[in-house]
C-alpha positions in Angstrom: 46.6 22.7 13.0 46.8 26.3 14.0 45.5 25.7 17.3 48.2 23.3 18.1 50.9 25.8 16.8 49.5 28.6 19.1 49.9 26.2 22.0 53.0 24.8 21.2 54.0 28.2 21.0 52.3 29.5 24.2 53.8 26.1 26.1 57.2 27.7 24.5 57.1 31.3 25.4 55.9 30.4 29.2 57.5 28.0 30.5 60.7 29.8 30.7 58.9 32.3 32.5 57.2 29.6 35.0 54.7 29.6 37.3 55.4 33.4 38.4 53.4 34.7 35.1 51.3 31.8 35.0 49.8 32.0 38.3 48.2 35.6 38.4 44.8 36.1 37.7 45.6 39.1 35.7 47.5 37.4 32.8 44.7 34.8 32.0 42.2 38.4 32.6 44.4 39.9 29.5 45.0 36.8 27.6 41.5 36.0 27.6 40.5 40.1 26.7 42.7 39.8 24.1 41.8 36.8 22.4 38.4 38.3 22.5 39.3 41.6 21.2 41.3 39.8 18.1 37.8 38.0 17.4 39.6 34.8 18.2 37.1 31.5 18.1 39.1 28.9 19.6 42.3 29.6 22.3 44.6 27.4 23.4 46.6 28.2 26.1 49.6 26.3 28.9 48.4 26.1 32.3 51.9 26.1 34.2 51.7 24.4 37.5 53.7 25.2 40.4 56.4 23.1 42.2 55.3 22.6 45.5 51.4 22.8 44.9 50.6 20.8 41.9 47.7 19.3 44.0 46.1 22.9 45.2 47.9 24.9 42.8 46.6 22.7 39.8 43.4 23.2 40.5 43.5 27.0 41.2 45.7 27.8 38.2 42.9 26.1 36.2 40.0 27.6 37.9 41.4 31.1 37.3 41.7 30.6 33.6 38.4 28.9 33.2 36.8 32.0 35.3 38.8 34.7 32.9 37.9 33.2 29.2 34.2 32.6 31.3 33.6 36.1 31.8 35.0 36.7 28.1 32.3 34.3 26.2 34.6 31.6 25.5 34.1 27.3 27.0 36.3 24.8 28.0 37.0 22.1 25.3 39.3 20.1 26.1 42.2 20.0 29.3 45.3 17.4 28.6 48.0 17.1 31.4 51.2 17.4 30.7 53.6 15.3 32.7 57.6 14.9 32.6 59.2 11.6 34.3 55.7 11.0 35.9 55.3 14.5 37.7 52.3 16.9 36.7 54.3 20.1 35.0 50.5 21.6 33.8 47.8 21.4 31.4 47.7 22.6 27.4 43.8 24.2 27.7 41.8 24.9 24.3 38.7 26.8 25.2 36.1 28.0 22.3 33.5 30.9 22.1 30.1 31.0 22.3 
């Protein structure tokens, strides 16, 4: 249930800020640090995806998350889209250490 909060709230917080934040590889590098340095064992996070490259973009915004929380000990769980009227908006992302 915590989990889900944290990505509710993380889905919150971002997606005012859209893909801008979302799609450097140095705010998935921090998140991902940080997480680690707080000790956390699972992370859930919003992949945002942007407008005009969900079908490239998707795929690079996930690959740079997966490579950050990678090279911090955590794994991939689970990946669910996230669509609105049909169109792919991003991905909610739970990863887990060890």
């Amino acid at each position: 249930m915590r989990h889900l909060l944290l990505a509710i709230l993380l889905a919150t917080c971002l997606a005012p800020l859209g893909p801008a934040v979302a799609a450097t590889q140095g705010y998935y590098d921090r998140a991902a640090a940080e997480a680690a340095r707080s000790g956390q064992q699972t992370v859930s996070l919003y992949v945002d995806v942007d407008f005009g490259s969900r079908k490239n973009g998707a795929a690079t915004e996930l690959n740079q998350a997966h490579r950050a929380f990678n090279a911090n000990g955590y794994r991939v769980v689970d990946v669910v889209g996230y669509t609105e009227n049909g169109d792919l908006q991003g991905f909610f992302v739970t990863y887990v250490r060890g």
